[in-house]
Backbone as JSON, one array per atom type, in Angstrom:
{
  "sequence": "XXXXXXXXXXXXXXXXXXXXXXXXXXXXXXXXXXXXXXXXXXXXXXXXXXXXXXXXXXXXXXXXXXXXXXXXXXXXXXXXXXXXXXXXXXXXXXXXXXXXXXXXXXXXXXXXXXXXXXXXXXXXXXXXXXXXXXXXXXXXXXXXXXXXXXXXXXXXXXXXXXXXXXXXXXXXXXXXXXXXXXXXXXXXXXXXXXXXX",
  "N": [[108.23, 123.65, 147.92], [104.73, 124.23, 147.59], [102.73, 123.39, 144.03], [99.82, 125.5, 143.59], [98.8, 126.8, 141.7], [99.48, 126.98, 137.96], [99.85, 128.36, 135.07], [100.0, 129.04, 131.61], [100.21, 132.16, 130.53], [100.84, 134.54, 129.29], [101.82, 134.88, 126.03], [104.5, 136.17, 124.43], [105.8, 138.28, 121.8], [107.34, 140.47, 121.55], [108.52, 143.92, 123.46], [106.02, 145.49, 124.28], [104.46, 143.41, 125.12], [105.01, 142.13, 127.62], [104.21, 140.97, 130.82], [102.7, 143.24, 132.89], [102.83, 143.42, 135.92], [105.01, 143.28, 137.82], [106.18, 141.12, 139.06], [108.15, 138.94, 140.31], [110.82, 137.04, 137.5], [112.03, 134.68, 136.13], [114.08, 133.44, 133.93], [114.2, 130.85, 131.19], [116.72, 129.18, 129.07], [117.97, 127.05, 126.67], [119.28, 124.89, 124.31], [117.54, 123.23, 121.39], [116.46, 120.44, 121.97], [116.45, 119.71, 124.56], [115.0, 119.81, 126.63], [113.36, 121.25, 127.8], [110.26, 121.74, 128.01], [109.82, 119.55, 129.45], [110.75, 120.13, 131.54], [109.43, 122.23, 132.6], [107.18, 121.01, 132.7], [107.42, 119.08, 134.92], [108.96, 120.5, 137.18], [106.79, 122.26, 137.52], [104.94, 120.45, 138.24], [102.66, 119.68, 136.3], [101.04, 117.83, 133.81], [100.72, 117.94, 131.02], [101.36, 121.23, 130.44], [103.35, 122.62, 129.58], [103.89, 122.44, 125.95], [105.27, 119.3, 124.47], [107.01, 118.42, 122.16], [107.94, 116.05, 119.47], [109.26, 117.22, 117.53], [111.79, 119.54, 117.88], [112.28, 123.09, 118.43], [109.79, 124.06, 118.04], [109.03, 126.12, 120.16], [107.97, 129.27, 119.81], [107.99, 132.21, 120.9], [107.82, 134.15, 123.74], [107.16, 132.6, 126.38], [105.23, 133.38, 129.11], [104.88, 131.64, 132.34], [102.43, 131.98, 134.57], [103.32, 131.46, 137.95], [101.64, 130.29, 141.11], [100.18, 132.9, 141.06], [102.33, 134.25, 142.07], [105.52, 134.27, 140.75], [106.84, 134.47, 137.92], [107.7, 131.62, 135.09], [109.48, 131.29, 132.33], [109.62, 130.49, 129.03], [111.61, 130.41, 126.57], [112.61, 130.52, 122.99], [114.3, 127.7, 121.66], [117.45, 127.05, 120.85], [120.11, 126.34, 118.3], [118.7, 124.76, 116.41], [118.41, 122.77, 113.52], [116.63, 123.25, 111.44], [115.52, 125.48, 111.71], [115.42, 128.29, 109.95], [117.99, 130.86, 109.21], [116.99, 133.5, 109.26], [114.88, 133.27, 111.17], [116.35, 132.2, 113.08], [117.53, 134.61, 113.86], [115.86, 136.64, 114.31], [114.17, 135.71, 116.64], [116.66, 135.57, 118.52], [117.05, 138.33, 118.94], [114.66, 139.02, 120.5], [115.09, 137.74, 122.5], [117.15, 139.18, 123.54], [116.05, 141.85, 123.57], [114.3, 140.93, 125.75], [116.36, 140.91, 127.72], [118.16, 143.15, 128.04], [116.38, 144.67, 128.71], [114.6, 144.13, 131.38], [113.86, 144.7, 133.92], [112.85, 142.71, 136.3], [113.65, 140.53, 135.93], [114.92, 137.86, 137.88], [116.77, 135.34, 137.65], [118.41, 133.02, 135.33], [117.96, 129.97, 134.49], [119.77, 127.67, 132.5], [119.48, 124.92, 131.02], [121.32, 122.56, 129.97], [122.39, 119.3, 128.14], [123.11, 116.9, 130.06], [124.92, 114.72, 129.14], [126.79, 115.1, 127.65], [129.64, 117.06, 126.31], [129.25, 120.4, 126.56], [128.31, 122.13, 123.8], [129.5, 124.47, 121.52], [127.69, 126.26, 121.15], [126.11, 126.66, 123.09], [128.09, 127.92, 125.33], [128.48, 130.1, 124.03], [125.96, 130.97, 124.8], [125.84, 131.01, 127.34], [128.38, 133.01, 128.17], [126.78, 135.09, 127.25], [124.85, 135.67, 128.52], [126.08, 136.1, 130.91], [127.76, 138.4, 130.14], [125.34, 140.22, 130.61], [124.92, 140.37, 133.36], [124.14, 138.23, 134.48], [122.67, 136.21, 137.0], [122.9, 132.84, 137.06], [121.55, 129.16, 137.31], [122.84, 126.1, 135.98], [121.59, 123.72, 134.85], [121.69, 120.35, 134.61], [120.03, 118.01, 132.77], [118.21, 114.82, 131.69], [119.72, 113.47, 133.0], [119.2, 110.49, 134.37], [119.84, 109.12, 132.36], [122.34, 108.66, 132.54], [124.65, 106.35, 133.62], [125.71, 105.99, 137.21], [128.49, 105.2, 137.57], [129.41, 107.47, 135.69], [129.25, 110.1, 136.13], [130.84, 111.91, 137.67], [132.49, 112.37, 135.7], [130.91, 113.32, 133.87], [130.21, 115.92, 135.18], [131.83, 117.18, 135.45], [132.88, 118.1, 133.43], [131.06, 119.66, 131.97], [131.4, 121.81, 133.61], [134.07, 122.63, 133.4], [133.83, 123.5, 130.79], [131.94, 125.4, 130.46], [133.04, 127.29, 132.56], [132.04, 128.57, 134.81], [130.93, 131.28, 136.62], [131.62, 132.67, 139.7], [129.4, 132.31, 141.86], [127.18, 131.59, 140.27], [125.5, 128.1, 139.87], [125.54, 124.62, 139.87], [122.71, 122.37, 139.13], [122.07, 118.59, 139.0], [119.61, 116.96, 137.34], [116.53, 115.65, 136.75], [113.76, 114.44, 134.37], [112.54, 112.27, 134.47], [113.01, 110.61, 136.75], [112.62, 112.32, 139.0], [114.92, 113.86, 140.42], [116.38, 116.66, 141.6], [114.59, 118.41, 141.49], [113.18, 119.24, 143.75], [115.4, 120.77, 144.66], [115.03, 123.03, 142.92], [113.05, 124.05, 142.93], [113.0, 125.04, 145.36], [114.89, 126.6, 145.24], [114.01, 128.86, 143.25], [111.44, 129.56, 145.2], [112.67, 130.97, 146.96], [114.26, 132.65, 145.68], [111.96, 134.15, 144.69], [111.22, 135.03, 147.1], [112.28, 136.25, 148.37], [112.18, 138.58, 146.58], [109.76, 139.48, 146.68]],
  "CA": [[107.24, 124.58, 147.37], [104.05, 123.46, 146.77], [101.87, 124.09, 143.37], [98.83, 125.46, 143.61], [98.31, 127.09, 140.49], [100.08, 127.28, 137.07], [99.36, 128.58, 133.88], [100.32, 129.96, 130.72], [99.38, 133.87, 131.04], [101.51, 135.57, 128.59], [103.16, 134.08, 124.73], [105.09, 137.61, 123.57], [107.3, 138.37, 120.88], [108.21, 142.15, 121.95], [108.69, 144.32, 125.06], [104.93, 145.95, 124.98], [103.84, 142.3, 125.54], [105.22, 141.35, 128.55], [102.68, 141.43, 131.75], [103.25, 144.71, 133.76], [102.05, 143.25, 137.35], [106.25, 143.68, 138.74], [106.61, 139.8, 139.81], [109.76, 138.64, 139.82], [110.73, 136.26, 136.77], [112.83, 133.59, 135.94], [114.03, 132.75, 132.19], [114.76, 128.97, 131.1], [117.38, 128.66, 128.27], [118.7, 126.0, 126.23], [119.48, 123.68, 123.11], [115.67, 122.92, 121.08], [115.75, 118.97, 122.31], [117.24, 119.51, 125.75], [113.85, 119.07, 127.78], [112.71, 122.45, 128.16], [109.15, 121.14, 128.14], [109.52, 118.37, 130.23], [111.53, 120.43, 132.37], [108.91, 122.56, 133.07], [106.17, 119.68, 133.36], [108.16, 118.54, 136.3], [108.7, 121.64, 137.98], [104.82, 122.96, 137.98], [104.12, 119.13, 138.4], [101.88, 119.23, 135.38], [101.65, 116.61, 132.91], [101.01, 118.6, 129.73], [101.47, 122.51, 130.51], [104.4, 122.72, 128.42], [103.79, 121.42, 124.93], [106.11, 118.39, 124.6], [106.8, 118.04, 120.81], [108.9, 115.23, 118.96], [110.12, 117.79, 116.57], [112.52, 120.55, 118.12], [111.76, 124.6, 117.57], [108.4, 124.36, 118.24], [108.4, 127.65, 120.49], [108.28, 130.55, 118.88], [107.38, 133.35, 121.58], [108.28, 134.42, 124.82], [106.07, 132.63, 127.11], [105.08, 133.6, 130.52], [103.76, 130.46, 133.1], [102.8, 132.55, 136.01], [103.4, 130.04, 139.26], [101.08, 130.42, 142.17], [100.23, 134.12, 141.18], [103.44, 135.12, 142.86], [106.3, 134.57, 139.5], [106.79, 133.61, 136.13], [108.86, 130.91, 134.72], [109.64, 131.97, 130.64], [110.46, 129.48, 128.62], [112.04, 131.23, 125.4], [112.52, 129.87, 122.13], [115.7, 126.98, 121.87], [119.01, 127.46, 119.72], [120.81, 125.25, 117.37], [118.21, 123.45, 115.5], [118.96, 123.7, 112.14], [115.68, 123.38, 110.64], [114.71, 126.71, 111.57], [115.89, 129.49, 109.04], [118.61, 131.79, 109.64], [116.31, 134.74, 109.63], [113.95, 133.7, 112.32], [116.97, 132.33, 114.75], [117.93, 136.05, 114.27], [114.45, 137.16, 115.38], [114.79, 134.97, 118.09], [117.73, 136.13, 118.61], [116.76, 139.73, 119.13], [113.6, 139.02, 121.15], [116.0, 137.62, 123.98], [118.4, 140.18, 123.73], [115.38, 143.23, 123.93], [114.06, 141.14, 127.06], [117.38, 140.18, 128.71], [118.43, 144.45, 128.03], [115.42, 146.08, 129.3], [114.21, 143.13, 132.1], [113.84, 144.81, 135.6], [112.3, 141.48, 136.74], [114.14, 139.04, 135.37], [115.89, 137.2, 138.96], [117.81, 134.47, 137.79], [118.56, 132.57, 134.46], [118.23, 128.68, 134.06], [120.35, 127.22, 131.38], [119.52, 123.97, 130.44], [122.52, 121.65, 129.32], [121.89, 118.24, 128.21], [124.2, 116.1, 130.97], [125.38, 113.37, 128.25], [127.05, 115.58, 126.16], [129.99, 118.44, 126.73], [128.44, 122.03, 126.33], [128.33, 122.9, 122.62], [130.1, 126.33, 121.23], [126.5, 127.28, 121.2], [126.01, 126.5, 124.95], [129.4, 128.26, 125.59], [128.63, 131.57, 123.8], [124.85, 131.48, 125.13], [126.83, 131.59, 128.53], [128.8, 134.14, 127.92], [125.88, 136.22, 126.57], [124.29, 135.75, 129.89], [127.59, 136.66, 131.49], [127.96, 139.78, 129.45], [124.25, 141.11, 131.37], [125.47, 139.91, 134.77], [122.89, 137.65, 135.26], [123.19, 135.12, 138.04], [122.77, 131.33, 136.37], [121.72, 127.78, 137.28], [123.46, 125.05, 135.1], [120.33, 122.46, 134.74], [121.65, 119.12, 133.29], [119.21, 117.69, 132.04], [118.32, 113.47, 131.28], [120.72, 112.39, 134.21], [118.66, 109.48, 134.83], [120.39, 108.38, 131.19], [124.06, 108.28, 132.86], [125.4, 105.35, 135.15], [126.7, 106.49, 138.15], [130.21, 105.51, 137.46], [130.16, 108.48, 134.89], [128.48, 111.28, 136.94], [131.55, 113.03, 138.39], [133.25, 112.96, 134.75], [130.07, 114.81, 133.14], [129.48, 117.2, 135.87], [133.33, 118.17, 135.99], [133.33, 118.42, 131.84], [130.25, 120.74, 132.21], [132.09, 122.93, 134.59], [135.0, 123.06, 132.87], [133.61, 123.87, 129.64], [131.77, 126.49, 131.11], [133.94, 127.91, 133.49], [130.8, 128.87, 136.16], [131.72, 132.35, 137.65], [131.37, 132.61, 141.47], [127.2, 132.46, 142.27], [126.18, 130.62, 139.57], [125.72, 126.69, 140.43], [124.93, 123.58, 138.58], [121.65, 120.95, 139.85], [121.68, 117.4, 137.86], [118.04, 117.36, 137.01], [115.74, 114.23, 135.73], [112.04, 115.24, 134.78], [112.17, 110.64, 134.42], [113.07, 110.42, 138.4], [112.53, 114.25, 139.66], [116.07, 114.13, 140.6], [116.67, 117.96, 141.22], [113.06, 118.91, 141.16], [113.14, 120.23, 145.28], [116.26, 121.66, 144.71], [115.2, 123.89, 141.97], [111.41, 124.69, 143.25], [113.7, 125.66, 146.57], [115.98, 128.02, 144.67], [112.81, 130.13, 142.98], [110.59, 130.02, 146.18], [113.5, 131.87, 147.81], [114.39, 134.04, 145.25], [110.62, 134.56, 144.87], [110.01, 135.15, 148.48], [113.56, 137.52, 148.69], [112.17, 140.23, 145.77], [108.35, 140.38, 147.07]],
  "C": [[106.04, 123.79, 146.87], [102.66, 124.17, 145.66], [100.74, 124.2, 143.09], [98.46, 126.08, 141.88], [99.48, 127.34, 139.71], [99.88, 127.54, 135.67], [100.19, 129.46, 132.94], [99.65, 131.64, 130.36], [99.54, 134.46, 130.0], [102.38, 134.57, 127.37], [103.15, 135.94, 124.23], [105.98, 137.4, 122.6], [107.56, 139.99, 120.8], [107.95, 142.68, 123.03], [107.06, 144.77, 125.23], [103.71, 144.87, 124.76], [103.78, 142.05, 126.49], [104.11, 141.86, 129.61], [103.77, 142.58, 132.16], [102.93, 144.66, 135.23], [103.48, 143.19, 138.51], [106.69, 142.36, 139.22], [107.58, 139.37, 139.35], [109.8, 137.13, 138.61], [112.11, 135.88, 136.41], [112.64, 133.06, 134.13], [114.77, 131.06, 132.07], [114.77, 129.35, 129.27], [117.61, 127.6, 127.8], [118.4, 125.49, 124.38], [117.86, 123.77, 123.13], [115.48, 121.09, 121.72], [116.58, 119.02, 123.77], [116.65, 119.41, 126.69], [113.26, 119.99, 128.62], [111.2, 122.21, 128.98], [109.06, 120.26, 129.31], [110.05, 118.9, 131.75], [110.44, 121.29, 133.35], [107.39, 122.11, 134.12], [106.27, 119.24, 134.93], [107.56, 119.22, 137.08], [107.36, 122.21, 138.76], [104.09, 121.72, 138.32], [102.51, 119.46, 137.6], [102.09, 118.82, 134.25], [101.88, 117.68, 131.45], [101.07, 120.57, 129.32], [102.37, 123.03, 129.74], [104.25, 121.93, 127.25], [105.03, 120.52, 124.72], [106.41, 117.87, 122.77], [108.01, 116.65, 120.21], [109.88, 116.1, 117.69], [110.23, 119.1, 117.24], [112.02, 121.66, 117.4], [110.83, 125.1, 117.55], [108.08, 125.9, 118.97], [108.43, 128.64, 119.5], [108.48, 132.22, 119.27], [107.94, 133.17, 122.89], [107.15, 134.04, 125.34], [106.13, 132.29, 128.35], [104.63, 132.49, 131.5], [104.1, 131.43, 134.24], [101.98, 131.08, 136.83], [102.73, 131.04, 140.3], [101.0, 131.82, 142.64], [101.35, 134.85, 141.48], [104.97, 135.43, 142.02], [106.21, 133.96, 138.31], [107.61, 133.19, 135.74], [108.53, 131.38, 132.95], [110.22, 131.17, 129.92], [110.22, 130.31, 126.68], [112.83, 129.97, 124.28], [113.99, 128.99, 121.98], [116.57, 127.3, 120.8], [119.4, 126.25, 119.13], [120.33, 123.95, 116.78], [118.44, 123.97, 114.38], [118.09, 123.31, 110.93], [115.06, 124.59, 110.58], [115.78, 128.05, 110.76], [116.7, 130.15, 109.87], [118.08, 133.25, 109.91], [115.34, 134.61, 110.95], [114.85, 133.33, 113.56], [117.42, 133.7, 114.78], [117.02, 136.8, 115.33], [114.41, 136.74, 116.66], [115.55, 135.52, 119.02], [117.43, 137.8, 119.68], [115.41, 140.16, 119.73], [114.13, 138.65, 122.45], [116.58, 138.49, 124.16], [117.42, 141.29, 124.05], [115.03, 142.33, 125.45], [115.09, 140.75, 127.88], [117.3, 142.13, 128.91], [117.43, 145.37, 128.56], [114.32, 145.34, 130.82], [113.93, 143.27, 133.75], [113.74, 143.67, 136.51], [112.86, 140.1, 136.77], [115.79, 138.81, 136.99], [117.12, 136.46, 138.6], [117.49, 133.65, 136.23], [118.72, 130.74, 134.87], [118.28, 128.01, 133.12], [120.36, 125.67, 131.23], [120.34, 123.09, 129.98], [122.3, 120.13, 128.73], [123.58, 117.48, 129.35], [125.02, 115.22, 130.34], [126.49, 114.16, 127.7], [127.85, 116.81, 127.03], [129.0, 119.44, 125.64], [128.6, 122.0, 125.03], [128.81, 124.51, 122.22], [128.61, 127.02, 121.16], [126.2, 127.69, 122.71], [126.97, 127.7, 125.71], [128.84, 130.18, 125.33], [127.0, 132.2, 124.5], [125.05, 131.77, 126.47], [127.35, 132.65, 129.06], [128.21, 135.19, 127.62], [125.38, 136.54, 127.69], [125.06, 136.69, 130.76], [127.74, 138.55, 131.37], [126.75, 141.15, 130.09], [124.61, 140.95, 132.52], [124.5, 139.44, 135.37], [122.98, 136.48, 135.96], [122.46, 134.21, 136.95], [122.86, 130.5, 137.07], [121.55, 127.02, 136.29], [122.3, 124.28, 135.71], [120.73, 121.47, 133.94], [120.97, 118.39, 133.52], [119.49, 116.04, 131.58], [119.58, 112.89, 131.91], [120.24, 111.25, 134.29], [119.57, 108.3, 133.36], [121.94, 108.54, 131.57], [123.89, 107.85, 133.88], [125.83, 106.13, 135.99], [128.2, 106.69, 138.53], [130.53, 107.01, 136.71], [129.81, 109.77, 134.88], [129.65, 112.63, 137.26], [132.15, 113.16, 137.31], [132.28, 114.17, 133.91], [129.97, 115.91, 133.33], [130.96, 117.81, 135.57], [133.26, 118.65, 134.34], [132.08, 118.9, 131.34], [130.87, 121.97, 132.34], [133.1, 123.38, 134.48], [134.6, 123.53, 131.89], [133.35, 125.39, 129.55], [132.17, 127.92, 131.26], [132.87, 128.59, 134.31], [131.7, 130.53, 136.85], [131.25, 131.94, 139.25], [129.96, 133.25, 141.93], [126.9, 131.65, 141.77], [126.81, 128.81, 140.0], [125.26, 125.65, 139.0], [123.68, 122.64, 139.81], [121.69, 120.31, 138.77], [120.51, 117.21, 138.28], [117.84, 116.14, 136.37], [114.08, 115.11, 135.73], [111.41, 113.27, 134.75], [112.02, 110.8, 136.28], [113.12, 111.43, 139.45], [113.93, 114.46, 140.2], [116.19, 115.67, 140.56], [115.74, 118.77, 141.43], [112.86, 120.31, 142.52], [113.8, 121.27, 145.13], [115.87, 123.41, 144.03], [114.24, 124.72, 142.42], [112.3, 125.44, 144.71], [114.25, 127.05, 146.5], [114.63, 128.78, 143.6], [112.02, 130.36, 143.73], [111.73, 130.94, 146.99], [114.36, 132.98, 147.24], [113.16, 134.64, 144.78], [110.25, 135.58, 145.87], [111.36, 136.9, 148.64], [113.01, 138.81, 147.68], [110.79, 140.52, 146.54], [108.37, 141.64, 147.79]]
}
């Protein structure tokens, strides 16, 4: 896929925000330091389109990057930092849940994982939450380029067990250091892109 244009269009925090133009959209989950940002950098191959912060939590809003006029990647606010108040991860909270529940648009979910590290009970139940809408999922781990190769097939399997992946959803090991993953991923939204138009 290649990107001609990308931009931030749309930051919402309720449903009579979101654009109304019907293009199919793609949400990106995860942990607040798991490389959301960088993840997206990659992806749209631009350096600073995603703010890149050193201190986790920074989103705050539902925000839209429409890709090459044709969808929108959403990168929604991260979970389990624990500098941010219990009242606004609620809000949070309940800004995913109105656009997961009312989402015509919304194609496919990409969940973020960090690769180093089994899933977290947060990871696990944000899974399951997914699960619970029946929304197809790709597992994105994330900072592969930071595991040897000897210890590749123990991460990915103690991912996938943690998990438990229903039958559709996949995993890609992802670098935004060595694009590792990068084709794969731009592959799998130009073709569920090109499949809703």
């Amino acid at each position: 896929m290649k990107i001609t244009n990308a931009e931030l269009a749309v930051m919402a925090t309720r449903r009579s925000q979101y654009p109304e133009d019907g293009k199919p959209e793609f949400l990106l989950v995860g942990r607040s330091n798991v490389g959301k940002s960088s993840f997206i950098n990659t992806l749209l191959e631009r350096k600073n389109l995603a703010y890149t912060s050193s201190r986790p939590g920074k989103t705050q809003t539902l925000n839209f990057y429409e890709v090459n006029h044709e969808f929108y990647l959403i990168d929604v606010p991260g979970y389990g930092y624990a500098e941010v108040s219990r009242s606004v991860q609620e809000k949070f909270g309940k800004m995913i849940e109105e656009y997961l529940e009312t989402r015509k648009e919304l194609k496919r979910v990409f969940f973020l994982v960090d690769f180093r590290h089994k899933p977290s009970e947060d990871d696990v139940m944000m899974y399951n939450f997914l699960k619970y809408y029946k929304i197809p999922v790709t597992i994105v781990a994330t900072k592969a380029d930071k595991i040897g190769t000897s210890k590749r097939e123990k991460c990915k399997k103690q991912i996938l067990e943690t998990l438990d992946l229903v039958v559709g959803d996949n995993l890609v090991i992802f670098s935004s250091e060595t694009k590792e993953g990068k084709e794969e991923i731009q592959k799998e939204l130009e073709d569920l892109a090109v499949d809703t138009i």
